[in-house]
DRENSEGU-372642 format. One record per residue (C-alpha): x, y, z; residue in one letter; residue number from 0. Coordinates in steps of 0.25 Angstrom, whole numbers, plus 2048, in hexadecimal, padded with zeros to 3 digits. Example, Ala and Ser with C-alpha at 12.3 -4.5 7.8 and 13.67 -1.06 7.14 Angstrom:
2
R   px   py   pz  residu  num
R  831  7EE  81F       A    0
R  837  7FC  81D       S    1
//
This chain:
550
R   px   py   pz  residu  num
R  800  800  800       X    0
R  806  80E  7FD       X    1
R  806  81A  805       X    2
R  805  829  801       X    3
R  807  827  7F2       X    4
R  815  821  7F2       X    5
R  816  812  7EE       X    6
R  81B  808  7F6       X    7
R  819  80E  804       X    8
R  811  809  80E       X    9
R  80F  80C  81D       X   10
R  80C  801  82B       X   11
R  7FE  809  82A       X   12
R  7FB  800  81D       X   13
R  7FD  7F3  81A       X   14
R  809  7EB  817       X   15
R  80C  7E5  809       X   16
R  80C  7D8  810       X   17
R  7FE  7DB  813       X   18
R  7FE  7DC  821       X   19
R  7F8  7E8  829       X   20
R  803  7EC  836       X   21
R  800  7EE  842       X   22
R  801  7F9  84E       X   23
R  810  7FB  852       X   24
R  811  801  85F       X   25
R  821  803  85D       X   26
R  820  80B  850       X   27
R  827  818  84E       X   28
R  81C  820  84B       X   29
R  81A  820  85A       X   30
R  827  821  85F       X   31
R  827  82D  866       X   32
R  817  82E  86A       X   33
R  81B  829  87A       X   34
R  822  837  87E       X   35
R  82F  83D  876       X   36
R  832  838  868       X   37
R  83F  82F  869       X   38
R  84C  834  864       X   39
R  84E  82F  858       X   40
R  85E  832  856       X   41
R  861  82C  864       X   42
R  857  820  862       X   43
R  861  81C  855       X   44
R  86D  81E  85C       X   45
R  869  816  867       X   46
R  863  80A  860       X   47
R  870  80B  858       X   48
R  87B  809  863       X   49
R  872  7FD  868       X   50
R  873  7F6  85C       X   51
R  882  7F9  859       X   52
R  887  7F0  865       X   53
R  87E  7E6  85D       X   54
R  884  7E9  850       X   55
R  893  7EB  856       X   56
R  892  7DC  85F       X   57
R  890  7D6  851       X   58
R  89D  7D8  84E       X   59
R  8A6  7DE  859       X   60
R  8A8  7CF  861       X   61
R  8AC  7C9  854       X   62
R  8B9  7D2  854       X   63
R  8BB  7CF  863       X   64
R  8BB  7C0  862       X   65
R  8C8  7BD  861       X   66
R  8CC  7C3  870       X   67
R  8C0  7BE  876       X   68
R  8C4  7AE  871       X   69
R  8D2  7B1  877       X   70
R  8CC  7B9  885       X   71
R  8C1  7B0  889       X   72
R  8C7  7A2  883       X   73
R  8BC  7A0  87A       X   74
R  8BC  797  86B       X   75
R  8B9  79D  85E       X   76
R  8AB  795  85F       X   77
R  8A9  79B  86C       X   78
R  8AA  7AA  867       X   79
R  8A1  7A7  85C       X   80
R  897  7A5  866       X   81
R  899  7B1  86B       X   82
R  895  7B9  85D       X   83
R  88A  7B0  85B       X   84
R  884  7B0  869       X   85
R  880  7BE  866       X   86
R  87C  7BE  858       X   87
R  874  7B2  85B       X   88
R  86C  7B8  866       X   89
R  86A  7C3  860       X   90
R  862  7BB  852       X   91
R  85A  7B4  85C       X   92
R  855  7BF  863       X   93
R  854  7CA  85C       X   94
R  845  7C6  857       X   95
R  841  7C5  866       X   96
R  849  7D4  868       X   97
R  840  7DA  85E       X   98
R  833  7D6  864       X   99
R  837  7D9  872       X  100
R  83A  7E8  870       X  101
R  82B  7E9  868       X  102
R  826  7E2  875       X  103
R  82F  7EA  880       X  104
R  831  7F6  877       X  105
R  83E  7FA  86D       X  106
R  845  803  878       X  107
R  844  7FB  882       X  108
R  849  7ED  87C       X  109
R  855  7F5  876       X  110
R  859  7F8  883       X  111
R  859  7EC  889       X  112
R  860  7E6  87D       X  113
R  86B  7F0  87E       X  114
R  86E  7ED  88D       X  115
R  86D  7DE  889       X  116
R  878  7E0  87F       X  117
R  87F  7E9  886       X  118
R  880  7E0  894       X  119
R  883  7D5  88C       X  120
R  88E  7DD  885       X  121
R  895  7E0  891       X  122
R  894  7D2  896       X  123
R  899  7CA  88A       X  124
R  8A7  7D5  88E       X  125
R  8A7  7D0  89B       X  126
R  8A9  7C2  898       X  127
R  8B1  7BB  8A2       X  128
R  8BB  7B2  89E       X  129
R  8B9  7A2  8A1       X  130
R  8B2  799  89D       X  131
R  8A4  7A0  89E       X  132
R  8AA  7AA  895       X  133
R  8A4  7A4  888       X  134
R  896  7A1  88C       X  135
R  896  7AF  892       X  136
R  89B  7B5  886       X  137
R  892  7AD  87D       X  138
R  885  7B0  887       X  139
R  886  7BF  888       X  140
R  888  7C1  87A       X  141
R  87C  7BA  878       X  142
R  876  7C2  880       X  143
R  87B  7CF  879       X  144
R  874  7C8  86C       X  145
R  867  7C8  875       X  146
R  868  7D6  878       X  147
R  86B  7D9  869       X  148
R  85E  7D3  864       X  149
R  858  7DB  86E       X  150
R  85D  7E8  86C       X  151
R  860  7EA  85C       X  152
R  850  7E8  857       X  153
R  84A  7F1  862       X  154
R  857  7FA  85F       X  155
R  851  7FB  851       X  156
R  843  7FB  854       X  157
R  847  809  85C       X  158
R  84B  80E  850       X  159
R  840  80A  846       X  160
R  836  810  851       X  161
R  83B  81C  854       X  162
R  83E  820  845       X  163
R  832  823  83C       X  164
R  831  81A  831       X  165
R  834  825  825       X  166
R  842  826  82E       X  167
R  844  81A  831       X  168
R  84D  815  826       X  169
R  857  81E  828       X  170
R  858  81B  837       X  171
R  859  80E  836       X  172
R  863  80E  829       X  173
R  86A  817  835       X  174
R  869  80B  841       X  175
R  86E  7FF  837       X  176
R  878  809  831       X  177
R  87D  80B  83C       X  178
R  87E  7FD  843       X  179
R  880  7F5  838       X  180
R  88E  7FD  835       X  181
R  88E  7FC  843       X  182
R  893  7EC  841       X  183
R  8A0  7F0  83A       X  184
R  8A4  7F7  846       X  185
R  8A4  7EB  84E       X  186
R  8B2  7E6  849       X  187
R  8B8  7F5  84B       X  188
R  8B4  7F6  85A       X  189
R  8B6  7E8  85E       X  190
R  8C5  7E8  859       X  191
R  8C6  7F5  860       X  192
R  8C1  7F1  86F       X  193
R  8C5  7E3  86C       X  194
R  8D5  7EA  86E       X  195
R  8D0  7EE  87B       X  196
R  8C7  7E3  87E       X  197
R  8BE  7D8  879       X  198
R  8B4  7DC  884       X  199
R  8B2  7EA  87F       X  200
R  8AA  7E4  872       X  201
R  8A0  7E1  87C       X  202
R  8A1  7ED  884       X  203
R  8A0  7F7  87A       X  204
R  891  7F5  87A       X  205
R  88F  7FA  887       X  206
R  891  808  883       X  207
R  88A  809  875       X  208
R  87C  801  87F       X  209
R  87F  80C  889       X  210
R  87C  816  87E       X  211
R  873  810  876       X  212
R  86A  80E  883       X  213
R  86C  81E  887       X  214
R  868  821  879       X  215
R  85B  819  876       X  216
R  856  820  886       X  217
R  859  82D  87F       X  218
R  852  82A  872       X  219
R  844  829  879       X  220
R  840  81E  871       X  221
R  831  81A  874       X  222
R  82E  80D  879       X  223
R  823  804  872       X  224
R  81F  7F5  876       X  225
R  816  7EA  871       X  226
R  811  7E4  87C       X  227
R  80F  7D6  876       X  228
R  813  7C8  87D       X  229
R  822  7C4  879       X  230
R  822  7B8  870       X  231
R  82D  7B0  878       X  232
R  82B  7A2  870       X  233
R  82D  7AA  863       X  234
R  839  7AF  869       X  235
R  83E  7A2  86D       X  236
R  83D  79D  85F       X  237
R  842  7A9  859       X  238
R  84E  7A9  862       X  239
R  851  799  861       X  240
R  84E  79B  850       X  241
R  859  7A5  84E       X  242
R  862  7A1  857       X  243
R  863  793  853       X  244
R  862  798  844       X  245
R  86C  7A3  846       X  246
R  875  798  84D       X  247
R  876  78F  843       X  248
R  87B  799  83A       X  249
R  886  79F  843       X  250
R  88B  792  846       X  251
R  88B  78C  839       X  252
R  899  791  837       X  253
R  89E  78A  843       X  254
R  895  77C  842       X  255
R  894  77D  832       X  256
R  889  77C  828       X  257
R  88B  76D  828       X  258
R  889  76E  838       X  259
R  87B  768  83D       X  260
R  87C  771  849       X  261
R  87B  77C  83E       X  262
R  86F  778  835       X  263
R  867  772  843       X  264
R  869  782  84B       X  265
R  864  787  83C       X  266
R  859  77E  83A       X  267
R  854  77E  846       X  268
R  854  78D  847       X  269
R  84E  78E  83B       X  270
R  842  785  83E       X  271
R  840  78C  84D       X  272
R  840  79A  844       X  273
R  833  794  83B       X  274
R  82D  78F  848       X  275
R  82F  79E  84D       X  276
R  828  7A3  842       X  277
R  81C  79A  842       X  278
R  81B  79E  851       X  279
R  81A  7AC  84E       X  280
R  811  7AA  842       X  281
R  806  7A5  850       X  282
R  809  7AD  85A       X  283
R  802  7BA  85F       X  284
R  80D  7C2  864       X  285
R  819  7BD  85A       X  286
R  827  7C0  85D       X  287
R  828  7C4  84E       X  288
R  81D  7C7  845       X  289
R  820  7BF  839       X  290
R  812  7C4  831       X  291
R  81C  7D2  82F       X  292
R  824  7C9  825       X  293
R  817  7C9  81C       X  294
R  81C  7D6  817       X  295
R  823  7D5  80C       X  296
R  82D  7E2  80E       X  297
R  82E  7DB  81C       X  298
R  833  7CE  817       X  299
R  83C  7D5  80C       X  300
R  842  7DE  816       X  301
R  847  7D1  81E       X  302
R  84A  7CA  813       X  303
R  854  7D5  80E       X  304
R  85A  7D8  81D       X  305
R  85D  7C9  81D       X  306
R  865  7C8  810       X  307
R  86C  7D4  814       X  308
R  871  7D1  821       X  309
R  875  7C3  81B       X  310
R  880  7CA  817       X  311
R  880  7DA  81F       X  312
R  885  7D3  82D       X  313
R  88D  7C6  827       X  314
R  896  7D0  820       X  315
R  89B  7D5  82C       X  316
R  8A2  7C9  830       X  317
R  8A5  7C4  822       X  318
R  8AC  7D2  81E       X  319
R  8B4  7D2  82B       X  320
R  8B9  7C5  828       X  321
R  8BC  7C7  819       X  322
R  8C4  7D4  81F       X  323
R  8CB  7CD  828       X  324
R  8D0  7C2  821       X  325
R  8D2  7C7  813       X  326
R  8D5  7D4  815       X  327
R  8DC  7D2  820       X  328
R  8D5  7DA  827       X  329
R  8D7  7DF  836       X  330
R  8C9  7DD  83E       X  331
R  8C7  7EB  83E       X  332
R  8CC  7EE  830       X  333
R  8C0  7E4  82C       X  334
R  8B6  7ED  832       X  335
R  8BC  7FA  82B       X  336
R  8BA  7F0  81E       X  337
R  8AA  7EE  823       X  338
R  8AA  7FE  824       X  339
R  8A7  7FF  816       X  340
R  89A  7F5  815       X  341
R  894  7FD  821       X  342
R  898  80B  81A       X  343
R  88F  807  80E       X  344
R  886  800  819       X  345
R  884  80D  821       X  346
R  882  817  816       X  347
R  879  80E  80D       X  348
R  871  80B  819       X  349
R  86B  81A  81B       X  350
R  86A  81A  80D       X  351
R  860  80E  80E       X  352
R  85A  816  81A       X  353
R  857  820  813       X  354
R  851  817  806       X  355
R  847  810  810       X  356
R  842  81D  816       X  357
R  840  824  807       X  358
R  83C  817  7FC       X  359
R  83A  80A  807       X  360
R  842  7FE  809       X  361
R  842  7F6  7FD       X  362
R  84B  801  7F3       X  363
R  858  7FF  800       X  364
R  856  7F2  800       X  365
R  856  7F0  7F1       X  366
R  861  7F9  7F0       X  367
R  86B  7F3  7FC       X  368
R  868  7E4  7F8       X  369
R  86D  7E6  7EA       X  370
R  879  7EF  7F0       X  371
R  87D  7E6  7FA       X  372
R  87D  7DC  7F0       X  373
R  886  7E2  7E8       X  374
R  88F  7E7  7F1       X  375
R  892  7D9  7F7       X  376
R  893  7D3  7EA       X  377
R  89D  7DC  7E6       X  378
R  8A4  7DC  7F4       X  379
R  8A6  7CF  7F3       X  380
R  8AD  7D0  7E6       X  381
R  8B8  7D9  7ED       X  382
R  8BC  7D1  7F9       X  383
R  8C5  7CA  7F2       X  384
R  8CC  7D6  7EF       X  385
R  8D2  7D6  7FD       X  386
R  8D0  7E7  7FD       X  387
R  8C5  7EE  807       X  388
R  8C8  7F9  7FC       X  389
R  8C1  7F1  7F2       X  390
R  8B6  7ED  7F9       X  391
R  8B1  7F6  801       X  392
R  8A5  7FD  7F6       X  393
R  8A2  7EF  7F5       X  394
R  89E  7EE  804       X  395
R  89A  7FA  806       X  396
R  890  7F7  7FB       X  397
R  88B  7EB  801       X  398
R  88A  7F3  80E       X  399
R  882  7FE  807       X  400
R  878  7F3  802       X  401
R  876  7ED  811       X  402
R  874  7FB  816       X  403
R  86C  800  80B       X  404
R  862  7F5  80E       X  405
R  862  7F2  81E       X  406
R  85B  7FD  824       X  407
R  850  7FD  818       X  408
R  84C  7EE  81A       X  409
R  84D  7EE  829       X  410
R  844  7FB  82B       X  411
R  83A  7F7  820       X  412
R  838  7EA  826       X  413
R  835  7F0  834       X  414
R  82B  7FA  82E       X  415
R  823  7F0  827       X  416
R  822  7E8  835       X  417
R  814  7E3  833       X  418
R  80E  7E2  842       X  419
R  81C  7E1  846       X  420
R  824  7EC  84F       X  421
R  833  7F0  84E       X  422
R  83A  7E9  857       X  423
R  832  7DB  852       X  424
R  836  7DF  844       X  425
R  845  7E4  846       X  426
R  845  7D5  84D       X  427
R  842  7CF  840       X  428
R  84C  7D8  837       X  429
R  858  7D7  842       X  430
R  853  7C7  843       X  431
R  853  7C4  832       X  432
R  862  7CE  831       X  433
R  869  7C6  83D       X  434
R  864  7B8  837       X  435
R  868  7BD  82A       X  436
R  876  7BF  82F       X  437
R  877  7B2  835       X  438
R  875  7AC  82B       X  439
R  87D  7B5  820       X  440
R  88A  7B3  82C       X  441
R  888  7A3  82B       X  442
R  886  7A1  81C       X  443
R  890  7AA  817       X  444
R  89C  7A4  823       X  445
R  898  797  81C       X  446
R  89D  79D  80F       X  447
R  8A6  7A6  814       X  448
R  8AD  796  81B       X  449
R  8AB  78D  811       X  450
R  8B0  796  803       X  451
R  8BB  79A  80D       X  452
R  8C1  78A  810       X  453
R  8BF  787  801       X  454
R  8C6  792  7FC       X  455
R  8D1  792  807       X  456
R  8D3  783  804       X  457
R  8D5  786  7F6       X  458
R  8DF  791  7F9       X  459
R  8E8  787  803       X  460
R  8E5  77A  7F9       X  461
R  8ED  784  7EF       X  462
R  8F9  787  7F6       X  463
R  8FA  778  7FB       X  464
R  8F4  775  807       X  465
R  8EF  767  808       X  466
R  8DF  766  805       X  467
R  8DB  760  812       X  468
R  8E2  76B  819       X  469
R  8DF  776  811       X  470
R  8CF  775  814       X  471
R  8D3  773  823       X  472
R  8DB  780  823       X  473
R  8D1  788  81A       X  474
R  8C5  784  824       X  475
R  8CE  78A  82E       X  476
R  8D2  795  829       X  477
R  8C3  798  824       X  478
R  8BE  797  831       X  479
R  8C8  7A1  837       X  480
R  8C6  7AA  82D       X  481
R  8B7  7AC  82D       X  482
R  8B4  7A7  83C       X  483
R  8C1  7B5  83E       X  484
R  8C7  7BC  834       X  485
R  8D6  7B9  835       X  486
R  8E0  7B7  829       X  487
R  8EB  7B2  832       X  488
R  8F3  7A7  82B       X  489
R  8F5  79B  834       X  490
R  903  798  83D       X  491
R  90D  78E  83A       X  492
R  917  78B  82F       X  493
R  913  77D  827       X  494
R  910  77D  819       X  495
R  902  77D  81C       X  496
R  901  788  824       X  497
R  90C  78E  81C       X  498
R  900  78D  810       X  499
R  8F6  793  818       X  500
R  8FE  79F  81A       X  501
R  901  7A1  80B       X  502
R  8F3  7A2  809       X  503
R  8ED  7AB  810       X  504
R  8ED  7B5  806       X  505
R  8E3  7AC  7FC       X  506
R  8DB  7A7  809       X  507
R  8D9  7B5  80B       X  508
R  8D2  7B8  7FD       X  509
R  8CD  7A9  7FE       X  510
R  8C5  7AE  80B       X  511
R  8C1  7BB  803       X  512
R  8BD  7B3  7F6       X  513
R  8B4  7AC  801       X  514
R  8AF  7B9  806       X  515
R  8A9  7BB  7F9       X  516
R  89F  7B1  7FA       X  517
R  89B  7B6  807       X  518
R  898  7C6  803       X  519
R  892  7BF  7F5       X  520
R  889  7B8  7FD       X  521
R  885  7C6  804       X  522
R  884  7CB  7F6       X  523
R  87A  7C1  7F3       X  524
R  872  7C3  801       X  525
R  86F  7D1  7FD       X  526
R  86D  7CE  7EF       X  527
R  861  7C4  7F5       X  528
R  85D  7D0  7FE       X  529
R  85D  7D9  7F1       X  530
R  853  7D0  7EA       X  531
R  849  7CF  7F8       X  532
R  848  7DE  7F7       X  533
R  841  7DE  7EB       X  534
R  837  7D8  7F0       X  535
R  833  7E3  7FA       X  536
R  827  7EA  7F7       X  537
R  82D  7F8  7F7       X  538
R  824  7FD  802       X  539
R  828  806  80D       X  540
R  822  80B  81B       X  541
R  821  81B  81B       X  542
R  81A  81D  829       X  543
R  817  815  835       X  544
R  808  80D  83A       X  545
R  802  814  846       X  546
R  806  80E  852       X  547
R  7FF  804  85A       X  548
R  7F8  807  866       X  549
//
């Protein structure tokens, strides 16, 4: 239905394209500042923005201080990796439950208590004792930490949907995952930083950036708006369990392998728990999620592009480091300075993309930074065999241009077209689809980054003579090395073999970045996906917000 005389615009006072009419939402922004002083919008940004960072920045930051807290607290590489995945494996499986709950308990107030979650569990995970309980201490707080995450980032971002109106809502939130998504690159830079001083301080560098995140959203006055509805708490169960054991599967698959039953089993039975999730809240009165909203076809194109997208936006991260550190030979902070230039196109495309959702809608950005971001990786992955960050960087800063150009548009269009649905259930569901996306972009590509690696380094060693049988065994190892840490050390001791090894560093380096090309052409071909799902979003738009509900 059109609106005003301009085609293709519709409003939550009409009904959907997916022909259902919405209901009240009590937490809209059209109300925001009915109960006493209108909030402050500025400070209400900057708020929501230092929460979220300390979200952002742990994704990264505890990788760099690995190697000191392996030699400090005695722990095994297969020990530390549970100490990264505890938190993003929490943080999956609740962030559907984090949504619902600041709708039931109100944005404001749930962003709080996530924030002094994670904050507590920050300064905790630097207090680890030494001994034996240090692992399980380390493990359970940072589990913890992902908990407090899932809690604070949607109704972080439900702040700021509410207290924007909707014609200015694409710039503010082009500005909120600007910010925090370049946020991720700092990681590496701060963490080698306080890591000189002490790997405790990556923890403890969240307790200021809370402290002022907390002052500034009681400043802000941003109004407080509840649902009072029963909690679904078997919903959340099966939620929880579903992507964790989902999410599991796939983290762990580089470790147990593909052929590993243990693998296939924690994805099989995750998946199956997820369908009987969705046929619960298909019954239930009070659902943790609203699956009808998915009847709306922008909706359902929205999630589908944020889901090809982030199958390649958060595995790059890692992948790039890597490729960095190991072909490049790149000190850890050097490879951050060589993420820099995806995040400039990132952040300078992603007001642009603002600015293209608030004017024309959603569907020109997404159209626009699918088919950039597919190009851009294609033609990055060309250049990594160059071994020159001066070739590559329009290549990646092209690919980051596309990913910014197209995330705030499809996340903010699919919270408008909510369908009976509130923000913080809503940003739920986006913030659930991107970091089950990135699961499983993280263990598809390491599967190829692994195996094209030991084939091609076998090749390389079988070449300058080292026997068949003991060239695979030192390709897996080196593979593992390199893409488990990026380190291009050749190996100690003076036989022939090793004497080999050493020769060929040089061509294992290009053999692990002719490996990385299947990896950033894999990323090409995600957006390419996401590039032909835009096109089948109806080209509407929201201009102005539903009255409230009493």
């Amino acid at each position: 239905m059109q609106h005003g005389g301009s085609p293709g615009t519709w409003t939550h006072g009409q009904r959907h394209p997916g022909g259902a009419a919405p209901g009240p939402r009590p937490s809209g922004p059209g109300t925001a500042g009915r109960r006493g002083a209108p909030p402050h919008q500025g400070l209400a940004l900057a708020a929501m923005l230092f929460a979220v960072s300390m979200t952002f920045i742990d994704q990264t930051i505890v990788a760099i201080a690995a190697p000191d807290i392996i030699h400090e607290l005695g722990l095994t590489s297969s020990q530390m990796q549970w100490v990264v995945n505890a938190y993003l494996l929490t943080l999956a499986a609740f962030f559907a439950l984090g949504g619902r709950l600041s709708d039931i308990f109100g944005h404001r107030r749930v962003m709080l208590i996530g924030t002094l979650v994670f904050v507590i569990a920050s300064a905790l995970c630097g207090a680890v004792p030494d001994g034996d309980f240090a692992q399980a201490w380390l493990i359970g707080f940072r589990a913890v930490q992902g908990i407090g995450a899932a809690l604070m980032f949607p109704a972080a971002l439900a702040v700021v949907i509410a207290v924007f109106p909707v014609e200015r809502r694409g710039r503010a939130l082009a500005l909120f995952f600007g910010i925090s998504g370049a946020l991720t690159a700092i990681g590496p830079l701060l963490g080698g930083w306080l890591t000189a001083w002490t790997w405790r301080a990556v923890f403890w560098v969240n307790v200021p950036v809370a402290v002022i995140a907390i002052v500034l959203a009681l400043l802000a006055r941003i109004p407080e708006h509840s649902r009072r509805e029963p909690l679904d708490l078997p919903g959340a169960a099966l939620v929880a369990v579903g992507m964790g054991l989902t999410v599991l599967g796939l983290q762990q698959s580089s470790t147990w392998g593909w052929d590993s039953v243990a693998t296939w089993a924690c994805i099989a039975v995750g998946l199956v728990v997820l369908a009987v999730f969705c046929r619960f809240e298909l019954r239930t009165r009070f659902p943790l999620i609203r699956l009808r909203v998915f009847r709306d076809q922008a909706f359902s194109v929205d999630n589908a592009v944020l889901f090809f997208a982030m199958v390649a936006f958060v595995p790059v991260f890692f992948f790039a480091s890597v490729y960095a550190q190991v072909s490049l030979s790149a000190s850890p902070n050097q490879a951050a300075l060589y993420l820099l230039y995806f995040f400039i196109g990132f952040g300078l495309a992603s007001q642009w993309g603002g600015r293209i959702l608030d004017k024309r809608g959603a569907r020109p950005a997404m159209k626009l930074g699918t088919a950039l971001g597919a190009v851009g990786f294609a033609l990055w992955a060309g250049k990594l065999t160059t071994l020159s960050m001066h070739d590559q960087w329009p290549y990646a800063a092209m690919a980051g241009a596309g990913i910014g150009l197209l995330l705030a548009p499809a996340s903010t269009d699919a919270v408008n077209r909510a369908i009976d649905a509130s923000y913080g259930e809503v940003t739920g569901i986006t913030q659930t689809v991107r970091n089950f996306a990135a699961s499983i972009g993280l263990a598809v590509y390491g599967t190829l980054l692994t195996h094209t690696t030991i084939s091609k380094v076998d090749e390389t060693l079988r070449a300058k003579g080292v026997p068949s049988g003991e060239s695979r065994g030192i390709a897996e190892s080196v593979a593992q090395s390199v893409t488990g840490q990026g380190d291009s050390r050749g190996p100690s001791g003076s036989g022939p073999v090793a004497e080999a090894v050493r020769d060929s560093m040089p061509a294992i380096r290009m053999d692990f970045a002719e490996a990385n090309q299947w990896v950033f052409s894999g990323m090409a071909i995600a957006l390419g996906i996401a590039f032909l799902i835009s096109l089948r979003h109806p080209g509407t738009r929201v201009t102005r917000e539903e009255p409230s509900g009493p």
